[in-house]
N, C-alpha and C positions, 0 to 999 in steps of 0.2 A: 294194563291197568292205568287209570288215567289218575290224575293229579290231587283227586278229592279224597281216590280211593287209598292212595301211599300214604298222605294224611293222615287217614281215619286209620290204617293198620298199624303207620308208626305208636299213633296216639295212642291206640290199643293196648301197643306192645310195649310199650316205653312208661306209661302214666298210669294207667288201668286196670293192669292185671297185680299190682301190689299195692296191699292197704296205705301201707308208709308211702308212695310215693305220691299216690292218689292225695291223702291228707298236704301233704306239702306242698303240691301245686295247687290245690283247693283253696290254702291259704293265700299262696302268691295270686291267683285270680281272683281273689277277694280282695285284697290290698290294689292289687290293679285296676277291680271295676271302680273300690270307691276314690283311688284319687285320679281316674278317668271323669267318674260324674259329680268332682266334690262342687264344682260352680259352672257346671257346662250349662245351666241352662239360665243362669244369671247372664254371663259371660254372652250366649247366643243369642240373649234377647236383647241385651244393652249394642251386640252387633248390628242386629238386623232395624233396632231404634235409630242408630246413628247411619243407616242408610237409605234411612226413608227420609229422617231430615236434610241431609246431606247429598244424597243422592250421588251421580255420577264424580261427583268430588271427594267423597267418602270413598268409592270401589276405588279411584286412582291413588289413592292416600295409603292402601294398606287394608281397606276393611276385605276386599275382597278373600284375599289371600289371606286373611282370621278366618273368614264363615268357613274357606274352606281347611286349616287347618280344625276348626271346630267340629268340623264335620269327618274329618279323619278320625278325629278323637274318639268321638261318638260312638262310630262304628270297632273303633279299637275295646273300645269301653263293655262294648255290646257282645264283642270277642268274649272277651276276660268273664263277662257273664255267662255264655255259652257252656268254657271248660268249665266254670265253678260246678254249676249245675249238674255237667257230667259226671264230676268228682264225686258229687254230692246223693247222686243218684249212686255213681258204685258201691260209694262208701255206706247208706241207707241199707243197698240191699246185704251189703257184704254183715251187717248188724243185726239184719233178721230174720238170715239164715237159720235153721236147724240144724244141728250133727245129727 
């Protein structure tokens, strides 16, 4: 089984298969996308501004090494969205089940 698939079963097994745990990581990934995206796109524009004026003295300065913590972020951000959604999916259907 490869690396995506141990992932997806722990996740399954661990997160998904109980309403209560489901709920409580739904919240932590929700608390995580929004202080992931609370200025990433202020923060990335004010980046990528001060390296068009600045150019090559800007990337030596430190902006380089932002865009790219920015852009870890982003993708972190975009994570924590991911599982929310999963969560929110289990938790949807687990509520409109029928006995």
């Amino acid at each position: 089984m490869n690396i995506t698939g141990r992932v997806h079963a722990l996740f399954h097994r661990f997160v998904l298969r109980r309403k209560s745990t489901s709920f409580v990581v739904l919240g932590l990934s929700f608390v995580g996308f929004g202080i992931g995206t609370l200025s990433l796109a202020t923060v990335l524009k004010a980046n990528i501004d001060l390296v068009f004026e600045y150019g090559w003295q800007a990337l030596m300065d430190g902006a380089a090494m932002q865009l790219i913590e920015l852009l870890v972020n982003g993708y972190l951000a975009m994570a924590c969205y991911v599982v929310f959604k999963a969560c929110e999916h289990r938790l949807v259907h687990a509520l409109a089940e029928r006995d």
